[in-house]
Every structure is written in C-alpha cells, then in structure tokens.
C-alpha positions as CSV (number, residue, x, y, z in Angstrom):
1,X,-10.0,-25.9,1.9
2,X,-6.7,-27.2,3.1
3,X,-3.6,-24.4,4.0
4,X,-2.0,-26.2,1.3
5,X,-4.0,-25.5,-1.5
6,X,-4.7,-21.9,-0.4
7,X,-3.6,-19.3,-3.4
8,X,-2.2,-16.2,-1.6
9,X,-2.3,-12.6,-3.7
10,X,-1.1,-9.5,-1.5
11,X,-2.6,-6.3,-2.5
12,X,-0.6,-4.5,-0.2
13,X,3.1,-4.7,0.4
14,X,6.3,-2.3,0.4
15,X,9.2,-2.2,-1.1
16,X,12.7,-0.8,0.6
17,X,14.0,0.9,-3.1
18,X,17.3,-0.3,-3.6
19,X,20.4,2.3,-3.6
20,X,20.9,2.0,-7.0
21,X,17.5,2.2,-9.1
22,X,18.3,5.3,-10.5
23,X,21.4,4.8,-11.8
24,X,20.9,5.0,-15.4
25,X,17.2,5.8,-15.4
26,X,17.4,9.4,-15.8
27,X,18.2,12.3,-18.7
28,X,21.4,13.0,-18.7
29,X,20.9,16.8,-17.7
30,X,18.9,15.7,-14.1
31,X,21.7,12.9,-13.2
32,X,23.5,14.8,-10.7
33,X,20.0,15.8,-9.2
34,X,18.9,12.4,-8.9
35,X,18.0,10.9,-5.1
36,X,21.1,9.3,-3.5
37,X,21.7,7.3,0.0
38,X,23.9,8.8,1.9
39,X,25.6,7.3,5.0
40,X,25.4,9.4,8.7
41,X,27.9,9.3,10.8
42,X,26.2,7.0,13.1
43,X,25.9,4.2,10.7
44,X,22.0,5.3,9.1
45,X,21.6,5.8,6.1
46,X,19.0,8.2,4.7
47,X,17.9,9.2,0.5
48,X,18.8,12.6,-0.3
49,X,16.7,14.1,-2.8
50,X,17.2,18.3,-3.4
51,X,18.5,19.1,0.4
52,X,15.5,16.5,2.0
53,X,16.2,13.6,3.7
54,X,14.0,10.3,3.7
55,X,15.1,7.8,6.6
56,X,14.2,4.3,6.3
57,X,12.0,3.9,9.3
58,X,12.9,0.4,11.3
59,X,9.1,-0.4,11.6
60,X,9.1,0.3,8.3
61,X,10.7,-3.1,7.2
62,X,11.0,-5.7,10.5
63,X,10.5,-8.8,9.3
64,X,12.8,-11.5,10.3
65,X,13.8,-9.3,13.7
66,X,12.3,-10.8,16.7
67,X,9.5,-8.4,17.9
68,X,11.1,-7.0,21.0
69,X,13.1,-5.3,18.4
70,X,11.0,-3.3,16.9
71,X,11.3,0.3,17.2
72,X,11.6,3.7,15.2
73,X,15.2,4.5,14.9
74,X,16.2,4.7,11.3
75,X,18.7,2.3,10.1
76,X,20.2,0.8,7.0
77,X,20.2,-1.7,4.6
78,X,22.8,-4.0,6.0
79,X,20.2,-4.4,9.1
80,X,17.2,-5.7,7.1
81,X,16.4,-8.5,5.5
82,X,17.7,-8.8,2.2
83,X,13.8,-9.3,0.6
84,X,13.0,-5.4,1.5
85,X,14.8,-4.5,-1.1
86,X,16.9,-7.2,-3.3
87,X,14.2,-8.6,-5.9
88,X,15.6,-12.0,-6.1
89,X,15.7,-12.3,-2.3
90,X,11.8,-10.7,-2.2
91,X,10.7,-13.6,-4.1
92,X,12.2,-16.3,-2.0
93,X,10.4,-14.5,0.6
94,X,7.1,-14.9,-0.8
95,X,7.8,-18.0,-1.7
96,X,8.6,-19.3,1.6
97,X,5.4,-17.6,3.0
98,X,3.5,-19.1,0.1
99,X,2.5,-15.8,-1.6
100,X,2.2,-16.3,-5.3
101,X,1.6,-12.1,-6.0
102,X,2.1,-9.2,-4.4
103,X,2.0,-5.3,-5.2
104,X,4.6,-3.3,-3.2
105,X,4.0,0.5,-2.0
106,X,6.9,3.0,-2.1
107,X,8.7,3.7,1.0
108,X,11.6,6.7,0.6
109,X,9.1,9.0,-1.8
110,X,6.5,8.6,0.8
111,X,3.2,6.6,0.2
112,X,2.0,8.5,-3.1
113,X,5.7,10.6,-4.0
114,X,5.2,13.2,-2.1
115,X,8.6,13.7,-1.5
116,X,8.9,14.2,-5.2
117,X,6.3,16.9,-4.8
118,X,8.1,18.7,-2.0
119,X,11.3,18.2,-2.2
120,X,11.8,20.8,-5.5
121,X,10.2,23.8,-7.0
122,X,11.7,22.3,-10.3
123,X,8.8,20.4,-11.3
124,X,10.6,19.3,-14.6
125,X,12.9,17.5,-12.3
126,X,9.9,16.0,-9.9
127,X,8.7,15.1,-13.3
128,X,11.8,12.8,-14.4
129,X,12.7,11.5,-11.0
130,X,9.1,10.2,-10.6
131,X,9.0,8.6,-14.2
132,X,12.6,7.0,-13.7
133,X,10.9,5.6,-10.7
134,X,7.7,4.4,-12.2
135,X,10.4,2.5,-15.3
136,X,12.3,0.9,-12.0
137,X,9.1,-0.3,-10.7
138,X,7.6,-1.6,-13.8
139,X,10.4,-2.9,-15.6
140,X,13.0,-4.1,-12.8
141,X,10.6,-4.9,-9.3
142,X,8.1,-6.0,-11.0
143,X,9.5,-6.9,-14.7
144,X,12.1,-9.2,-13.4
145,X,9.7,-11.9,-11.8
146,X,6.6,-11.5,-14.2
147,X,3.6,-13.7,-13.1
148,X,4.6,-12.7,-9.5
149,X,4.1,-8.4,-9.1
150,X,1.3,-5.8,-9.9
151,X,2.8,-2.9,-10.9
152,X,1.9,-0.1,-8.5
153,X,2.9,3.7,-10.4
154,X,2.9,6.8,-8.9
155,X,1.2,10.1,-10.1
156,X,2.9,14.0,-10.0
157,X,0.3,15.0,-7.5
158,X,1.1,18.5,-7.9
159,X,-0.3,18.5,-11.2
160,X,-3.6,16.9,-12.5
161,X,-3.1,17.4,-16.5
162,X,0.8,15.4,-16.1
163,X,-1.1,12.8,-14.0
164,X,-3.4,12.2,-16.2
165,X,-0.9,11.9,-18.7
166,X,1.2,9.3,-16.3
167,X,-1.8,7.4,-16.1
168,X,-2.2,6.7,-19.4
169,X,1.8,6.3,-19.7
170,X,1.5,3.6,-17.3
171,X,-1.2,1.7,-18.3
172,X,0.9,1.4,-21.5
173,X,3.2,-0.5,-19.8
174,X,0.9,-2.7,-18.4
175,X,0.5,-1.2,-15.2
176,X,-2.8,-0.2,-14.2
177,X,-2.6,0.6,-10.5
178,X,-1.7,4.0,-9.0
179,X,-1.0,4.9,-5.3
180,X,-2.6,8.4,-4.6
181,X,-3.6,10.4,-0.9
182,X,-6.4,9.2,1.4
183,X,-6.8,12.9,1.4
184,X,-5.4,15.2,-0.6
185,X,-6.3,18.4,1.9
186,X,-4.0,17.5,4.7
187,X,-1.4,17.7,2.3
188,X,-2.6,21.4,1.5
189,X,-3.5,20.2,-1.9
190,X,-7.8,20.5,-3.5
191,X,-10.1,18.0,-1.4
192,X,-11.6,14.9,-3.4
193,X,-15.1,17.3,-2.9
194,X,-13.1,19.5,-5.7
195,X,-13.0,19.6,-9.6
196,X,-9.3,20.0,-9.6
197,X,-8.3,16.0,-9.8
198,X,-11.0,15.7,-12.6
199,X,-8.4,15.0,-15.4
200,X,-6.8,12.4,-13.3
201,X,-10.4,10.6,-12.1
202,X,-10.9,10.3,-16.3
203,X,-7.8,9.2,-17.3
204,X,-7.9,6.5,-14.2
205,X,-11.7,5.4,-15.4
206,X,-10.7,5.3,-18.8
207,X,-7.7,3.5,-18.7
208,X,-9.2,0.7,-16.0
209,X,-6.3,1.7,-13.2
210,X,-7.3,1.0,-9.8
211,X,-6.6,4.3,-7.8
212,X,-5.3,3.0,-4.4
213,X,-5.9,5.1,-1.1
214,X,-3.3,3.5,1.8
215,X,-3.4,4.7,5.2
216,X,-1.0,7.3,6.0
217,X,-0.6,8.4,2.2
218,X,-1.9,12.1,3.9
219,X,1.3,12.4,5.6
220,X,-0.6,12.1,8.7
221,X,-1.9,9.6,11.2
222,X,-4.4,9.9,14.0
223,X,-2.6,11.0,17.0
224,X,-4.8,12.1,20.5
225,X,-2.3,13.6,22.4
226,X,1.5,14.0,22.5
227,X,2.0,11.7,25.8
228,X,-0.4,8.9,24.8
229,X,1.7,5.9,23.9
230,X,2.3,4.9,20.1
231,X,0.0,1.9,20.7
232,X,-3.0,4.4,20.5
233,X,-1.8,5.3,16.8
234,X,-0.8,2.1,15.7
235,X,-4.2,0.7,16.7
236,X,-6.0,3.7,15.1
237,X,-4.7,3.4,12.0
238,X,-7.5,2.1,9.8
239,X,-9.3,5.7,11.0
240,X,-7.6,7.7,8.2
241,X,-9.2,5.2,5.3
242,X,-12.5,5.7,7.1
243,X,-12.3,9.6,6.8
244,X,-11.1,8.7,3.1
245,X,-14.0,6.5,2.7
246,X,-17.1,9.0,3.6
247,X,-15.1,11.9,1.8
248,X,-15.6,9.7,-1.7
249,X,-19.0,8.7,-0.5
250,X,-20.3,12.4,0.0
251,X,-17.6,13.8,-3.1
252,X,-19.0,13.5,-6.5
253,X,-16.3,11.2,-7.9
254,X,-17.6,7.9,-7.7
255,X,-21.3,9.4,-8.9
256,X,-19.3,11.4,-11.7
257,X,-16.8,8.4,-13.1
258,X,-18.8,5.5,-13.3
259,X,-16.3,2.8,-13.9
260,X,-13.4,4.6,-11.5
261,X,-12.3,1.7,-9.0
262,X,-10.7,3.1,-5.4
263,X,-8.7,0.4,-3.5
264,X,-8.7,1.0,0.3
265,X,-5.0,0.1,1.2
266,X,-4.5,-1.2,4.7
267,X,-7.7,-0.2,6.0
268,X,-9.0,-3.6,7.5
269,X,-12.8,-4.2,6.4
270,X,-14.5,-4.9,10.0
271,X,-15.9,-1.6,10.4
272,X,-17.8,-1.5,6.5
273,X,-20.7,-3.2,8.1
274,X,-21.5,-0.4,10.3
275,X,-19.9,2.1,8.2
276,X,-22.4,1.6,5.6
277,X,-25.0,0.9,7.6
278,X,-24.6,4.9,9.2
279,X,-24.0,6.2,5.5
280,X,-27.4,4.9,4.0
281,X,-29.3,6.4,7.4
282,X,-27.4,9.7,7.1
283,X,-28.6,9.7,3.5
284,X,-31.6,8.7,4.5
285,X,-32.8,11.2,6.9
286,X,-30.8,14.0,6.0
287,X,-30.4,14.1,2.3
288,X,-33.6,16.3,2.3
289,X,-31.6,19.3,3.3
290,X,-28.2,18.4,2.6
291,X,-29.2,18.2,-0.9
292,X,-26.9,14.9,-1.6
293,X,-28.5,12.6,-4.6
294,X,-27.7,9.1,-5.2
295,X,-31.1,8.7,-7.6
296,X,-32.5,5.3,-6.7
297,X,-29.4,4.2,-5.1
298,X,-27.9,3.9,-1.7
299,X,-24.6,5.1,-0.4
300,X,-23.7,2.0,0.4
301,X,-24.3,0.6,-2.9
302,X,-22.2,3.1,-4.7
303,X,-19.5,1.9,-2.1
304,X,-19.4,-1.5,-3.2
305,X,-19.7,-0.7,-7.1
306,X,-16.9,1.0,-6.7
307,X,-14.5,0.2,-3.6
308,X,-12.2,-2.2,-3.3
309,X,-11.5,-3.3,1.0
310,X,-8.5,-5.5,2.1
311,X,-7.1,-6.5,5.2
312,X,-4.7,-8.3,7.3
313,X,-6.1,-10.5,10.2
314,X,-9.8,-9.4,10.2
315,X,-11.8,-11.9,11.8
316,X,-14.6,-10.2,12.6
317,X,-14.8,-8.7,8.8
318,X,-14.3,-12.1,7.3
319,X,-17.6,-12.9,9.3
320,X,-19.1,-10.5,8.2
321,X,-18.3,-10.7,4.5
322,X,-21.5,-10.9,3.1
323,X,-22.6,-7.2,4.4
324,X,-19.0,-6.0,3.5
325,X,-19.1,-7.2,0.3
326,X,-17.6,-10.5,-0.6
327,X,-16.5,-9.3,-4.5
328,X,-15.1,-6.5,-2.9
329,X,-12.5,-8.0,-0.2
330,X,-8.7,-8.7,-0.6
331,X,-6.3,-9.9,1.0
332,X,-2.8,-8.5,2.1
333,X,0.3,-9.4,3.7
334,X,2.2,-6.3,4.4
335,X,5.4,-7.2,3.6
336,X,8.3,-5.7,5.7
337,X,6.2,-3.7,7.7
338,X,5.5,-4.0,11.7
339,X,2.1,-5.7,10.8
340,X,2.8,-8.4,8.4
341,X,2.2,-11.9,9.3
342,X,5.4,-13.1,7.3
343,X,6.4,-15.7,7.0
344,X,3.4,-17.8,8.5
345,X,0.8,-15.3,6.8
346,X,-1.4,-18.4,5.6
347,X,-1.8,-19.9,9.2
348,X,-2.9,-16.5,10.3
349,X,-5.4,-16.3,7.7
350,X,-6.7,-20.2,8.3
351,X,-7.5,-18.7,11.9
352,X,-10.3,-16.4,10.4
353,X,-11.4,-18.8,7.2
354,X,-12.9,-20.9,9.6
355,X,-16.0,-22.5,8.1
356,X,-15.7,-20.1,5.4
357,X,-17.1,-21.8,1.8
358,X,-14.4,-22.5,-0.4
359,X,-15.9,-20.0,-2.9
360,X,-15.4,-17.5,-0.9
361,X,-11.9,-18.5,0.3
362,X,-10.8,-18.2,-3.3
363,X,-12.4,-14.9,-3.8
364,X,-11.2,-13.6,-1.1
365,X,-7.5,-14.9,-1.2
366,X,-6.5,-14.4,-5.0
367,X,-9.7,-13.8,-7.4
368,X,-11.0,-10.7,-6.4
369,X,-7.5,-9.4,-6.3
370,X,-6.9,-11.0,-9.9
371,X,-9.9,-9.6,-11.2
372,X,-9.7,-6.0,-9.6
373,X,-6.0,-5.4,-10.3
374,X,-6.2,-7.0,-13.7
375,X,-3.2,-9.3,-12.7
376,X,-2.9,-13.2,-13.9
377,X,-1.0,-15.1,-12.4
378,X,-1.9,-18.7,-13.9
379,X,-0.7,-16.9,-16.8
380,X,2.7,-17.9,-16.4
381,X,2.6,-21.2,-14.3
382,X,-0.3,-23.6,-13.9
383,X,-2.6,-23.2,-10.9
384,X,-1.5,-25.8,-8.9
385,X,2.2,-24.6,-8.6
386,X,1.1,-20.8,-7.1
387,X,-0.6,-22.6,-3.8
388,X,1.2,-22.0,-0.7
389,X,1.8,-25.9,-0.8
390,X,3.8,-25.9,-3.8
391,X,5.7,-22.6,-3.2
392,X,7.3,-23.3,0.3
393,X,8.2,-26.9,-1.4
394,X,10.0,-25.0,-3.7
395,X,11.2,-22.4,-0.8
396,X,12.3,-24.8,1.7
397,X,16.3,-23.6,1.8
398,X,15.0,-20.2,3.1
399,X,15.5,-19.6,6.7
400,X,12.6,-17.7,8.0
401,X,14.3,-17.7,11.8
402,X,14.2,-14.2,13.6
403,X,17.7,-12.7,13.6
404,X,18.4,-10.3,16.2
405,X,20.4,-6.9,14.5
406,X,23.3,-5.7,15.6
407,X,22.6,-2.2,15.6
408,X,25.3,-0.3,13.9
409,X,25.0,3.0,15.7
410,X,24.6,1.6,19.6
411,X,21.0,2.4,19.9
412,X,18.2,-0.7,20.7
413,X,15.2,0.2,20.5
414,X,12.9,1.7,23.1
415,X,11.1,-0.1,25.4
416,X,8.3,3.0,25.5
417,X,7.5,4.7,23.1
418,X,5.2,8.3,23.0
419,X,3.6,10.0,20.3
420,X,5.8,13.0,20.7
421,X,9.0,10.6,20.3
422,X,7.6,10.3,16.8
423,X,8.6,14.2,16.3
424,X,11.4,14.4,12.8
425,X,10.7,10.6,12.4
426,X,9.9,10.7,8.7
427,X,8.5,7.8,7.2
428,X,6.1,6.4,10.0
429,X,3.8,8.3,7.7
430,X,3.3,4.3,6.1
C-alpha cells in the first residue's frame, strides 16, 4: 500500500460552530434566547447561552500555529484557522491532508450539549436550541459537502423519553450517530449500571445510531494533583474511555440491546489487549460471587460485538490489531485539536502501517468506519478520487505552513503550565 492510494475516514474531529448558525434556526418565541458570541474586552470572544459563558479553548483548535504556541488562553475566531469553523475552508483542509470523511464533535455546547442541559431550567428552550443545532449540523456542516461528513447529533441528556425521540428525529435525516457522556454519573446524572437511559439504548439499537463515548464528554479529566504539570493530564487522557469501557462491560446495556453499537471517541486502542485480557479473568474467577452472567460468552467478546475503538498514532495497537479487534478499529485525525496530525496525518499513520496487509490497511483506514457509521463515500465520487493522492492534487493551492498568531489581547502562551492553571478554563473538557 502506497501513501498515495491510502483512503483516509476520521471518526473523530471537532468543529469550532460558526457565530452565526443559529441565526434563523430557531422559533420565533426563543430567538432572543438563542446562544450568541460576545466580544471581551480583551479581544476573546466567548458564546453566551442564558448568563453561561463557553470560551473557545486555544488547544481546542491549533492547527496551523507552530507548537510552541500552544496554550490555554481563550481566543477568537480571527486567531484560528479559517477550517475550524468556515465549511468551505474545512474541506480544503481535509483535502490537503488527504481525508476524504470526517465526523466533527461540538466544541461550545461541550462534548455531548451539556451546556444546553445546564445552562437553563427552561428545558423547552434546551430543547429548541439543541434541535436548531442538530438542523445546523446536518443540513449546513455536514449537508453542504455531502459524500465528505457523518453527521454527529446530540441528545437532551436531561431527559431519556425527548432523546429517544431525537434519536429517531435524527436518523430521519440521515444521521445516525450521537455523541453522549463516557459517564453519565460525574455529571450527577443515573450511571450506565441504571434503567433510566433505557428509552435512549432502544431508540439507538433500533434506529442503527452509533452511540459515541469521547474522552472528556464527563466534564472531567484525570487530574493527580493540583501542582503536577498538564503533561500528566494530557498523557492520561485515554483513562476516562477505559473507566467508560468496564462500566458498559459490567452494566447491562450491551447484554440487554443486542444490536446497540458504542464508539470509543479518542480513546487510542493499545491498552484493549490487556484490557480484555483482565476483564475475561475478572469474570473468570470472580463471577461466582459477583453474580455477573455473560451465558457462554466472554467479556471480551461482548466488547468486540459491540464496541467500536479508534485512535490517532497507536503503534503499538496497530500491532496488536488482531487481539484488539481488527473489524473493530478506526481511524481519526482530530481535527483542530492539540493532537491532530494535520496536515501530514497520512505520513503519521504510514509510520505504524508498517508491514501491515493491505486488507487490514483498508479496514482500518476507511471500511470499518464506512461500515460502522453507515457512511459512503464512493457514493458520490469514484474510489480512486477519495485517496490522499488524488485529494492533495486537487488541494495543492492550500498553504498548510504554521502561522504564528498575533495574539489580540497581549498574552502568549505559557511556557509551564499546572493543573491548577486549568481552574475557570472551560472547554479543556475536549
């Protein structure tokens, strides 16, 4: 397999909502409510939703700045790159790094619209500013380009009877992937080991959405002490979607919805090998007592019925593919955030398909993602013009050269940074 003829799909990007995508999208009784940005004085700008402010986290959307600027301030949409948030310029971007798909994560709601949930008591409101975003997503992000975006919705979390209904919404308009909490407890809602989500778990099996679970979607991230510096939470990371992991292992969702698909966002698939290796002993010796039953089958099997893993860079997964799964794995390039390989995401990725079959190359880089997320890209354009070959011939006017910012309110970013810096920092919750 050449670089050339590689086909990219991305199961996991993020997309910097534009200032305007409500305009228009809402009743006319809830326009003066709807989410706004609002310029500080200092040259940020932040969405104002009911009295709560949602900053747009520089880590949050980086690419094109050289890495030494990298930091946590918040900023504004005159500092990033045009593709975080301007369609026709995200497309040129995936272009030149030779993606043919992607599927794009909120940013200002938070990870699975908890900000709707939060924000207001008024849950008529949450109701229609989440829908208006949904019909924003679907129609204009993803609508405008079709062939090249899988529509990602998001769910009323704070009620499982409307998401259920949303669900089903969605998948009428073709979109049959939802973004919901890697655990639902730390955002002092029912745990995945409870009843409540039941009406959303059906609708989701029913309807053939992929629930997706991306780190950070709990409002939390794994932090060990205050003064330990922020490379000990950035690195930890993937820990969350391993908590999220055994939780549906030991919950009775996937035993109880037998055709309910979970995608693990952003969780890297190195550590499944041993993960399932320590669930099927666990089960194993203990089940005696514990009173867990997976009849005739292993935990680990139930995992790979059911879970779909993707990663980054993951060397030591990729080698390991056959004990992760191989029809399990996707790929992803992450997409403004601190960790994307843009815009040289296929060299990256040749680094760990080394020696890998081509079968597995193309299950791993596009079909598994086509198959899983019910997206078709050849739909639209033949095969050989979605390669990363024929893309970044067609992208070749796009300058992909780092561009230092001129910061609009003074402030460069830190040379050290601390977990306890991260206090008020909305929006490192990924």
């Amino acid at each position: 397999m050449r670089l050339e003829d590689l086909v990219l799909v991305s199961v996991d990007d993020h997309v910097v909502e534009p200032p305007d995508m409500f305009d228009d999208r809402l009743p006319a009784r809830y326009a003066a409510d709807a989410p706004r940005v609002l310029q500080r004085e200092d040259g940020t700008e932040v969405w104002r939703f009911c009295g709560m402010d949602a900053t747009n986290i520089g880590l949050n959307a980086v690419v094109g700045r050289p890495v030494e600027e990298y930091g946590i301030e918040p900023t504004s949409f005159a500092e990033i790159r045009r593709g975080c948030f301007d369609i026709h310029e995200r497309v040129r971007d995936m272009d030149a790094n030779g993606v043919i798909g992607s599927m794009c994560f909120p940013s200002f709601p938070n990870l699975c619209g908890q900000l709707f949930a939060k924000a207001t008591d008024d849950r008529d409101l949450g109701l229609a500013v989440l829908r208006a975003y949904n019909d924003w997503h679907v129609y204009d992000w993803c609508g405008t380009y079709p062939g090249r975006f899988i529509p990602l919705g998001l769910v009323p979390i704070w009620d499982p009877s409307e998401m259920a209904a949303e669900v089903r919404r969605l998948a009428q308009m073709g979109c049959h992937a939802v973004s919901f909490s890697e655990n639902p407890a730390k955002l002092k809602l029912p745990s995945f080991h409870s009843e409540h989500w039941d009406p959303f778990w059906s609708a989701c099996s029913d309807e053939g959405t992929i629930v997706c679970l991306h780190i950070g979607s709990s409002s939390s991230l794994v932090v060990t002490a205050a003064d330990a510096p922020i490379d000990v939470l950035l690195a930890l990371q993937p820990v969350n979607i391993i908590q999220a992991a055994a939780d549906l292992l030991w919950s009775p969702v996937l035993r109880k919805f037998a055709d309910l698909k979970v995608s693990l966002s952003e969780g890297g698939i190195g550590w499944i090998p041993y993960f399932l290796e320590r669930m099927d002993w666990t089960y194993e010796r203990q089940h005696g007592w514990t009173g867990q039953d997976f009849g005739d089958r292993l935990p680990s099997e139930l995992f790979r019925e059911h879970i779909v893993t993707c990663f980054i860079d993951d060397p030591a997964g990729v080698a390991q593919r056959d004990k992760v799964g191989i029809e399990t794995i996707c790929w992803e390039a992450d997409y403004p955030h601190s960790d994307s390989t843009w815009p040289v995401s296929a060299e990256r990725l040749m680094r760990s398909l080394e020696g890998v079959p081509d079968d597995d190359i193309d299950a791993i880089t596009h079909e598994n993602a086509m198959r899983h997320f019910r997206f078709d890209p050849f739909a639209f354009r033949p095969r050989e013009q979605c390669t990363v070959g024929a893309l970044r011939t067609a992208a070749r006017d796009v300058d992909v050269t780092p561009r230092p910012v001129a910061h609009t309110n003074g402030v460069q970013a830190p040379k050290k940074v601390m977990v306890a810096d991260l206090t008020g920092r909305r929006g490192l919750d990924r």
